[in-house]
C-alpha positions in Angstrom: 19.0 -19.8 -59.0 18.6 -18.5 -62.3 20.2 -19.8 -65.6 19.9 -17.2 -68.1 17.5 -14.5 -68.7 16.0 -12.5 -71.6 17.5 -8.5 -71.6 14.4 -7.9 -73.4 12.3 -9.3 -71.0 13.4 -7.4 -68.1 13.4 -4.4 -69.6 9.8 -4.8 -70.5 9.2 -6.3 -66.8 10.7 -2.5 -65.9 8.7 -1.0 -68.1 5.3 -2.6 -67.0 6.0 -1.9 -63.5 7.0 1.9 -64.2 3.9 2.4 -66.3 1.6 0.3 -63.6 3.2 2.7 -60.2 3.0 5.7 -62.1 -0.9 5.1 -63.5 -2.2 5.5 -59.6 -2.5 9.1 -58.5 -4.0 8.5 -55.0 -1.1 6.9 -53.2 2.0 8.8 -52.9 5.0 7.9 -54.4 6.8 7.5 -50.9 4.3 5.1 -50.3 4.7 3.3 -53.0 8.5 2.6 -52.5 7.6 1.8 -49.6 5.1 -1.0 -51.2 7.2 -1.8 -54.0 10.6 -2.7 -51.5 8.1 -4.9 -49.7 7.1 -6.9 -52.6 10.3 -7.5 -54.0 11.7 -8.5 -50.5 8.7 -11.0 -50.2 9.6 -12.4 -53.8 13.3 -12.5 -53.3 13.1 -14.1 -49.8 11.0 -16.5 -51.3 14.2 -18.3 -53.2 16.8 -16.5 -51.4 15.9 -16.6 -47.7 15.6 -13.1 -45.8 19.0 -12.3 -45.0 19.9 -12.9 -48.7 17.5 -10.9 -50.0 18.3 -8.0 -47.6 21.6 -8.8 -48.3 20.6 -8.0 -52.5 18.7 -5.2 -51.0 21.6 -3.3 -49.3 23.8 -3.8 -52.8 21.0 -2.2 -54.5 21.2 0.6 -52.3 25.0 0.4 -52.0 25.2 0.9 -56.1 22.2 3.2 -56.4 24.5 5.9 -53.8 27.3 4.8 -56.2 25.9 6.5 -59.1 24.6 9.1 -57.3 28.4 10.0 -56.2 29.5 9.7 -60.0 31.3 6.2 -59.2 31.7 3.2 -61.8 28.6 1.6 -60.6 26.3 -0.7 -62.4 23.1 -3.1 -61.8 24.2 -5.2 -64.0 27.0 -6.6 -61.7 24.3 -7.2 -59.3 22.0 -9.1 -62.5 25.6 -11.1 -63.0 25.7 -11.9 -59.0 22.6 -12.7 -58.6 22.0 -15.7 -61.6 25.6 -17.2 -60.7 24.8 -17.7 -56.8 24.3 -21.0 -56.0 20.9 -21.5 -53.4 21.7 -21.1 -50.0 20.2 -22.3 -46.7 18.2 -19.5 -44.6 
């Protein structure tokens, strides 16, 4: 799927999309999540196929309660995962 990837690069991706959400005031930030989830299951079904990119979607949310609990979580495992999978059929 993905080779290699530029740290800097994402960071700045993060940062443009934070900046971007954050600069519109009318729609709530619920909504927005809501929006946001919906695009980036879109894009990642686009390569992965749905149940792979729910599948990324439910680790997200897996490590996300993770470090909410105080455990030894990290997104960058999930970075890792993600650019060593091989394509796979959906």
């Amino acid at each position: 799927m993905v080779n290699k990837f530029d740290a800097n690069a994402i960071i700045q991706f993060y940062d443009d999309m934070e900046k971007f959400a954050s600069q519109n005031k009318t729609v709530p930030n619920e909504i927005k999540v809501v929006t946001l989830f919906r695009v980036a299951l879109e894009l990642a079904s686009e390569k992965l196929g749905l149940v792979e990119a729910a599948y990324l979607m439910a680790r997200l949310q897996h490590t996300t309660l993770g470090l909410a609990l105080g455990k030894d979580e990290s997104f960058d495992g999930i970075l890792k995962e993600v650019m060593e999978k091989k394509p796979t059929i959906n």
